[in-house]
N, C-alpha and C positions, 0 to 999 in steps of 0.2 A: 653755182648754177646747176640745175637739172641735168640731169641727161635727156637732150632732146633732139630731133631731129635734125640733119644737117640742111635738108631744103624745106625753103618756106614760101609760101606763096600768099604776094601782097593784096588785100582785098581792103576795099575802099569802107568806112565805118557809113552808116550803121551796120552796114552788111556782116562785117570782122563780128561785131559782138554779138549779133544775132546767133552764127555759126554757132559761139559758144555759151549762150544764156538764150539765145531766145527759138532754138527747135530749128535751124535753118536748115536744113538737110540738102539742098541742092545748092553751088555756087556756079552760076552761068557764064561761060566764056563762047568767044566765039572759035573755031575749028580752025582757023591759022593760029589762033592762041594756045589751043591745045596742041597744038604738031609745034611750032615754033618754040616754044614753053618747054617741052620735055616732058609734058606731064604723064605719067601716069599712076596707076594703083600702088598706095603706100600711105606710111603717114607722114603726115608731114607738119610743120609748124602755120600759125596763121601769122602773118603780121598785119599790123592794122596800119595801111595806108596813110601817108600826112596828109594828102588831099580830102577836102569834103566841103564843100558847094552847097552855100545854103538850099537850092531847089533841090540838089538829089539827097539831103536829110530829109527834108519835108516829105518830099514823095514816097522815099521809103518808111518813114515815121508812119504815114498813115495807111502804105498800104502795110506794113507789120500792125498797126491797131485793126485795122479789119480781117486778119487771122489772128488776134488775142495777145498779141504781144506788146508791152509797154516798150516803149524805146529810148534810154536813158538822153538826157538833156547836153546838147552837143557839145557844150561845156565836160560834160563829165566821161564824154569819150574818149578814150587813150589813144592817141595816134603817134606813129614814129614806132612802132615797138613791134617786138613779138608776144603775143597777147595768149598764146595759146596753141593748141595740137588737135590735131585730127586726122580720119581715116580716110582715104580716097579709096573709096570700094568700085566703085564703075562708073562709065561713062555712059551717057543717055542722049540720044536725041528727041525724044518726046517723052510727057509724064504728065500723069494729071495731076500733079502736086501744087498747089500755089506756089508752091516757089522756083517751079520750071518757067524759067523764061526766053531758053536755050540761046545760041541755037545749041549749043551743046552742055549738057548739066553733069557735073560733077556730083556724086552723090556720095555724101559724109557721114560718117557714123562716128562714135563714141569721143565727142569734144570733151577738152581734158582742158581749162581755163590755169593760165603761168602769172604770176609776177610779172608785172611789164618788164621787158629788156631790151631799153631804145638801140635801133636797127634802121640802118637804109632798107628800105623796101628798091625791087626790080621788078621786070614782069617777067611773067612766066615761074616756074618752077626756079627758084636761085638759091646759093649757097650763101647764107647770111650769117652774120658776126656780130656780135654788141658793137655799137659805134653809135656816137652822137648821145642825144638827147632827145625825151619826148616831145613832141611838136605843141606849145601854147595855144591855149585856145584863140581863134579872131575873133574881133571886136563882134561880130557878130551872132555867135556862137553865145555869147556872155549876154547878150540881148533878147534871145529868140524866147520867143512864148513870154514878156512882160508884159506888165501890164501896157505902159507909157514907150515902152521899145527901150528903156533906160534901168543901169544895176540900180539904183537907187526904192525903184519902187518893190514892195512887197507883194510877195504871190500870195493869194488868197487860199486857189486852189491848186499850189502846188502838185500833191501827187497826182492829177488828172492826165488823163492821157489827152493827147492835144485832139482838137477836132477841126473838123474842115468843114465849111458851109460847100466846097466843091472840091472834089478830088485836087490836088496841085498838079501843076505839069511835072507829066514824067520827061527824066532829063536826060535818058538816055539812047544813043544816038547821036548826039550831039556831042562834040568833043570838049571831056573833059578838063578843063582849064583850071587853075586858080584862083577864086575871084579875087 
């Protein structure tokens, strides 16, 4: 194992892999989350959250296609693990960046992508340890974007970035659950 930081902070996928592959530079928490959390300036690990709710892939799938990023197929997202490293430079409350969504923004610099090393995720800033195993994908995670809604059928145009006839509902705000 690397030598890597002892606190990691859990963030729900697609979001985790964006951090590290796809430019994400701000990760949004809210201000008891950051006083409660511990967080501050450092680096720290990413772990990629086991939760992930078909409506909040979708909605972040397309809003990352409409800042240029493809966003890997829910299936192919690592959850359960520590996926990566990064810089916690400062705290923000406004920013014109697409990816401020505040109310307070963590701003990351120089992501360093690890080997998955499945891990409980907590909230806030936690001291994490190998333990468990990476979380299987749900049934419908192994579904999304077919053609028929079923593994059997053939994607045509697999590498397409998905599209939307209408933005999807954003799902945030509403408590997180498992579906």
């Amino acid at each position: 194992m690397r030598d890597l930081p002892e606190l990691a902070l859990s963030v729900r996928q697609p979001s985790a892999w964006a951090i590290l592959h796809g430019n994400k530079v701000i990760e949004n928490r809210t201000e008891g989350a950051v006083r409660s959390g511990g967080m501050d300036c450092r680096r720290i690990c990413i772990h990629a959250a086991t939760g992930m709710r078909q409506v909040e892939y979708s909605w972040s799938a397309w809003k990352m296609a409409q800042l240029g990023v493809v966003t890997p197929r829910p299936d192919d997202l690592i959850r359960g693990a520590i996926i990566g490293t990064v810089c916690v430079v400062d705290f923000i409350k406004e920013s014109e960046s697409p990816w401020f969504g505040g109310p307070v923004g963590l701003v990351l610099e120089d992501p360093v992508a690890v080997e998955p090393i499945p891990a409980v995720g907590a909230l806030g800033y936690f001291r994490w340890q190998a333990a468990g195993a990476l979380a299987e994908p749900r049934p419908w995670m192994r579904r999304y974007g077919l053609a028929s809604g079923d593994t059997q059928t053939v994607d045509l145009f697999e590498d397409l970035a998905p599209s939307f006839k209408v933005p999807p509902e954003k799902p945030f705000g509403r408590r997180l659950t498992e579906d």
